[in-house]
C-alpha positions in Angstrom: 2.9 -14.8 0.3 6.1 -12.8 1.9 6.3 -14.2 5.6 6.5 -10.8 7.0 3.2 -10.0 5.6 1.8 -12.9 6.7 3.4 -11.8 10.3 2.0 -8.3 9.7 -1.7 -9.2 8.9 -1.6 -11.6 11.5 -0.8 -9.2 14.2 -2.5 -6.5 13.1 -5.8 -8.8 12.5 -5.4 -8.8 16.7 -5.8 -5.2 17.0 -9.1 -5.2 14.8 -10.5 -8.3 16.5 -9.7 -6.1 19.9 -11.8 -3.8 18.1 -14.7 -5.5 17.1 -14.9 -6.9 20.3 -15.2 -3.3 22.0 -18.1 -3.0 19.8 -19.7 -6.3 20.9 -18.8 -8.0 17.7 -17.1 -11.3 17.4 -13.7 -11.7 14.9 -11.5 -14.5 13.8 -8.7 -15.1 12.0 -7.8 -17.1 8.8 -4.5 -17.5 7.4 -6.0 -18.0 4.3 -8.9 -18.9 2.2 -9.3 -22.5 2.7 -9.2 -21.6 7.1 -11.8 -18.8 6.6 -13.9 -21.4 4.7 -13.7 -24.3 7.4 -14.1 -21.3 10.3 -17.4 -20.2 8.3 -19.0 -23.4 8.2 -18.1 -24.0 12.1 -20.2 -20.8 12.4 -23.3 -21.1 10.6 -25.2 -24.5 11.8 -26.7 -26.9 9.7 -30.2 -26.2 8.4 -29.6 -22.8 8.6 -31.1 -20.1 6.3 -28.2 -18.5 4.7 -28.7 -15.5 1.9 -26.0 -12.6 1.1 -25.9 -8.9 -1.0 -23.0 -9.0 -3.3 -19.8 -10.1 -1.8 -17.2 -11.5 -3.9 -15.0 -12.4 -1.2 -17.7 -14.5 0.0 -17.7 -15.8 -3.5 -13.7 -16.3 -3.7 -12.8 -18.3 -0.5 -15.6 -21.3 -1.8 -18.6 -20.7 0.9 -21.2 -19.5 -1.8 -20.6 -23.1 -3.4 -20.4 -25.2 0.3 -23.5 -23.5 1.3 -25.6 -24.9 -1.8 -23.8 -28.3 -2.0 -24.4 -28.6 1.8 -27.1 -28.9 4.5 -28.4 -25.8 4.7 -31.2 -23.6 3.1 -29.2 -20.8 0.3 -31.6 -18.0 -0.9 -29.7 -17.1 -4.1 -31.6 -14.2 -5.1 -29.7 -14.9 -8.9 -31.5 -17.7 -9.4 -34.8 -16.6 -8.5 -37.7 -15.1 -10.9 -38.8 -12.6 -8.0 -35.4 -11.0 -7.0 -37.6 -8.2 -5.0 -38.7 -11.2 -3.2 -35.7 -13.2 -2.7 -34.0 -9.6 -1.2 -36.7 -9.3 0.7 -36.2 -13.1 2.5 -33.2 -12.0 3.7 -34.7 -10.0 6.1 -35.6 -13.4 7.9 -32.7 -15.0 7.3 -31.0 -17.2 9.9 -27.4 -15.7 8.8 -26.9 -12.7 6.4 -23.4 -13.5 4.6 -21.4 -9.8 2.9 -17.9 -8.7 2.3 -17.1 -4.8 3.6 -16.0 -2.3 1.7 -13.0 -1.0 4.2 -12.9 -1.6 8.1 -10.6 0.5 10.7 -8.2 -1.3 12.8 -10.4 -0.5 15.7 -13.0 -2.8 14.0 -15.2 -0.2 12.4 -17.1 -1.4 9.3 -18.0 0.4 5.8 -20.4 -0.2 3.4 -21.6 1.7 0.7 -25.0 0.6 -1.2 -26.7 1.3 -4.4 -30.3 -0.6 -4.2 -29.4 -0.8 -0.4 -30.5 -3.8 0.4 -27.0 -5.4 1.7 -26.5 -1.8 3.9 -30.0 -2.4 5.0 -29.7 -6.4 5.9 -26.6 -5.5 7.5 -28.0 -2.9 9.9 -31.4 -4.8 10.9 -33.4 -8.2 9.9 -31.5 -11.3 9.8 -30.8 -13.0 12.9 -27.0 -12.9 12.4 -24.6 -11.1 10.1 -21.2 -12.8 8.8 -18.4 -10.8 7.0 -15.8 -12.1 5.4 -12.9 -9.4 4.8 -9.1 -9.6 3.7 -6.9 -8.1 5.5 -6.3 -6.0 2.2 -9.7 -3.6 3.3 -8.0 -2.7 6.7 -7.4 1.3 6.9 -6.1 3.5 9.8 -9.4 4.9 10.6 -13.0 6.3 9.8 -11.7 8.3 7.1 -9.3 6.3 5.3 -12.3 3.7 5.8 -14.4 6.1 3.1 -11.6 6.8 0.9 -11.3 3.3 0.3 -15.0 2.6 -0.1 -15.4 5.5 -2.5 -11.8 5.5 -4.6 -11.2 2.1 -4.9 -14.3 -0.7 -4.2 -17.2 1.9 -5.8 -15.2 2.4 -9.2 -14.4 -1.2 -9.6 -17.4 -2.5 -8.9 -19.1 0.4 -11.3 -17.0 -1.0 -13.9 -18.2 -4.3 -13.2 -21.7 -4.1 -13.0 -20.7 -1.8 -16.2 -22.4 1.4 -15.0 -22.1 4.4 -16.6 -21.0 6.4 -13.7 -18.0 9.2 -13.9 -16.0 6.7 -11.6 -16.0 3.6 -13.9 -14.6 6.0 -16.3 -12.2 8.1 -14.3 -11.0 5.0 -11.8 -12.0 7.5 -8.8 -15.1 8.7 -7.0 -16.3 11.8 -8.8 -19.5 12.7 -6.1 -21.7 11.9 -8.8 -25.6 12.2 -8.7 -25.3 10.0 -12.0 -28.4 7.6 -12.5 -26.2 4.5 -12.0 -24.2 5.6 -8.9 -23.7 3.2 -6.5 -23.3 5.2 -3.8 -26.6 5.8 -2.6 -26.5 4.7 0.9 -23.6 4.4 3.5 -23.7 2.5 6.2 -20.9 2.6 9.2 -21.5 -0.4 11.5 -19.9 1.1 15.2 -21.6 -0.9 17.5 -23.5 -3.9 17.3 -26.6 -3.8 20.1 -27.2 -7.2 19.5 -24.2 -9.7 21.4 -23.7 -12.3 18.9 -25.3 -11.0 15.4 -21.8 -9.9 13.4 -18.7 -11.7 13.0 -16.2 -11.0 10.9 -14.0 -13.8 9.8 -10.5 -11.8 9.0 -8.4 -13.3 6.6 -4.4 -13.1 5.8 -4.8 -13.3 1.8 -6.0 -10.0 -0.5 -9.8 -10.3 -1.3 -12.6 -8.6 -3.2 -11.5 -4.9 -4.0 
């Protein structure tokens, strides 16, 4: 990667952690995948519960895999018969694991949900809630923040789950009321009552979408 945006996400990633912490949340920094990996595992103890919605970036820095190879209890709802029940677990869970859809740099989060149950972990249930974000989802503000969600994470991940939505088709959000939208809920995380439930784990390399 270019050094000055390695510089760039770096000092920027300050401002956001500044952010988050306004908003009684906790944020780090990782250079890259294989740092956001060892800071993850620093964070969640041994033994620990540990389930997640969708989150590819979780997925792509290796902590899906070093959770289930390692010490610790991983509800993978994929592998279970009873996914209602899995998603339900989660609720319970020591730590909640999920990717965000955009954050501001003043450490506002965005999600948006179609079976809401990552929106809906996020907000209340699991004892703590761990995001893992490239630097790549950062946007000036609120707005920008739902832009993003809608034009560019909704449409790909439409196309992905191949949906039949007007997005998946289009490459941008249409406002549908289509059967398979995925936009059914949106969640904006301000403030976290809770001292110690999120952390985000920023990281300098381009993940998820």
């Amino acid at each position: 990667m270019n050094e000055n945006i390695i510089k760039r996400n770096k000092l920027l990633a300050t401002t956001v952690i500044k952010g988050l912490e306004s908003r009684n949340m906790k944020g780090y920094y990782a250079e890259n995948k294989e740092e956001a990996l060892k800071k993850a595992l620093e964070l969640i103890p041994a033994g620990s519960s540990v389930t997640m919605g969708g989150g590819m970036s979780v997925h792509e820095i290796g902590l899906v895999e070093a959770l289930k190879n390692g010490d610790y209890k991983f509800i993978d709802r994929d592998e279970c018969e009873d996914k209602r029940a899995a998603m339900l677990m989660a609720y319970d869970a020591d730590y909640f694991l999920s990717s965000a859809n955009a954050m501001t740099q003043d450490g506002v989060i965005v999600n948006i949900d179609g079976n809401s149950n990552r929106v809906s972990a996020i907000a209340q249930g699991p004892k703590h809630v761990l995001f893992i974000v490239g630097m790549n989802k950062i946007c000036d503000d609120v707005d920008g923040a739902m832009k993003r969600a809608r034009n560019v994470a909704a449409p790909i991940n439409a196309q992905r789950f191949g949906l039949s939505t007007p997005c998946s088709k289009t490459g941008t959000c249409m406002n549908c009321k289509s059967p398979d939208t995925i936009c059914c809920q949106f969640l904006i995380t301000r403030f976290s009552r809770h001292e110690g439930r999120i952390s985000v784990i920023l990281v300098g390399e381009e993940l998820g979408f």
